[in-house]
C-alpha positions as CSV (number, residue, x, y, z in Angstrom):
1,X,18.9,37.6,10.4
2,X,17.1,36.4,7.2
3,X,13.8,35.5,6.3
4,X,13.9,31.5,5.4
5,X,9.9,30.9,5.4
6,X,7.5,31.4,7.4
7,X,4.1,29.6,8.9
8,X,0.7,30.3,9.8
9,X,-1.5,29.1,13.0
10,X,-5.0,29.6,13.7
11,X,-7.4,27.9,16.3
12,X,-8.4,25.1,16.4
13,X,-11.0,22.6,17.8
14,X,-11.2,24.9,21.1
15,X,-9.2,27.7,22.3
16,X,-6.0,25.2,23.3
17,X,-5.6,23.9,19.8
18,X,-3.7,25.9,17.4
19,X,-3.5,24.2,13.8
20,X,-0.5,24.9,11.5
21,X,-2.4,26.0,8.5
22,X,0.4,26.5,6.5
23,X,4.4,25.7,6.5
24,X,7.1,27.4,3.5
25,X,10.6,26.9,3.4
26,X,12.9,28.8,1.0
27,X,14.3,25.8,-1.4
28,X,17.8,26.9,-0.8
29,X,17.3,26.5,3.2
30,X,15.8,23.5,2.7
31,X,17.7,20.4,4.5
32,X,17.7,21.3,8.0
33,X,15.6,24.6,8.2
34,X,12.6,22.1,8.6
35,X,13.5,21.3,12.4
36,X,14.3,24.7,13.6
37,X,10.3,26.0,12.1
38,X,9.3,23.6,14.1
39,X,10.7,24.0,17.1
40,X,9.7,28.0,16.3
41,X,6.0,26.6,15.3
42,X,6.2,25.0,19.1
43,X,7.2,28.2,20.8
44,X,4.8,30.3,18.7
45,X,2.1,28.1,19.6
46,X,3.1,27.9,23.4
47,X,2.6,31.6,23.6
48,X,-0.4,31.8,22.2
49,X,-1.7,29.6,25.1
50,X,-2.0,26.3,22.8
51,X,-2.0,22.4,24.6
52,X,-1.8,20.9,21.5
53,X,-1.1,21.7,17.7
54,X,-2.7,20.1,14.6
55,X,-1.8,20.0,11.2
56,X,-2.3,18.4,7.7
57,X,1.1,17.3,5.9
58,X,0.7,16.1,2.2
59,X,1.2,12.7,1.3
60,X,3.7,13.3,-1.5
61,X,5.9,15.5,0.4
62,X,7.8,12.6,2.6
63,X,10.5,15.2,4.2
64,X,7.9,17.6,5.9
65,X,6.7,14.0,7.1
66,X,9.8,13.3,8.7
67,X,10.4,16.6,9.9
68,X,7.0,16.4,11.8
69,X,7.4,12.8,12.7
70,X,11.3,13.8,14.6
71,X,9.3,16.4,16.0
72,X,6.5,14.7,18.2
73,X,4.0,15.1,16.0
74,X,2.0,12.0,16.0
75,X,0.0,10.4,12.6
76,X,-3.6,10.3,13.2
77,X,-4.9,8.9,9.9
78,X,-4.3,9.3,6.2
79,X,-7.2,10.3,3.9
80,X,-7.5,12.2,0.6
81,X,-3.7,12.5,0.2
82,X,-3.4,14.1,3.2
83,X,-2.2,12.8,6.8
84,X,-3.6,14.4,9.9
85,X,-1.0,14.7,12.6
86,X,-1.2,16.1,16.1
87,X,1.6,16.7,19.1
88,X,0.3,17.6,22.8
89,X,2.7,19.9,24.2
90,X,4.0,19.5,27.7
């Protein structure tokens, strides 16, 4: 019943795309809050229609990695800092 973060999706390439265009975690929920905005960012994104989210996770911030990584997101290459992930949902 408390606010922990919160995330933002917009379209993306085409109307079945949503990309997260932003991610926050309170730093006193972080270390485990991670997974469940994901699985939320996977729901919120199923109701809005979407086949597949994108996102951009900085390089220098190796637990967001992981989180995305344990949650199906796939890297798609690295450039400018950033990596460019993606996760088809089923």
């Amino acid at each position: 019943g408390r606010e922990v973060g919160f995330f933002a999706l917009r379209v993306g390439v085409g109307p079945e795309v949503r990309h997260l265009t932003y991610v926050f975690v309170a730093e006193e929920m972080r270390g485990g809050t991670g997974h469940l905005m994901a699985r939320w960012i996977e729901d919120a994104a199923r109701d809005l229609g979407a086949l597949t989210i994108t996102l951009k996770c900085e390089l220098d911030n190796p637990a967001a990695l992981r989180v995305y990584e344990a949650a199906g997101f796939e890297e798609l290459s690295r450039r400018g800092g950033m990596a460019t992930m993606r996760k088809d949902l089923d």
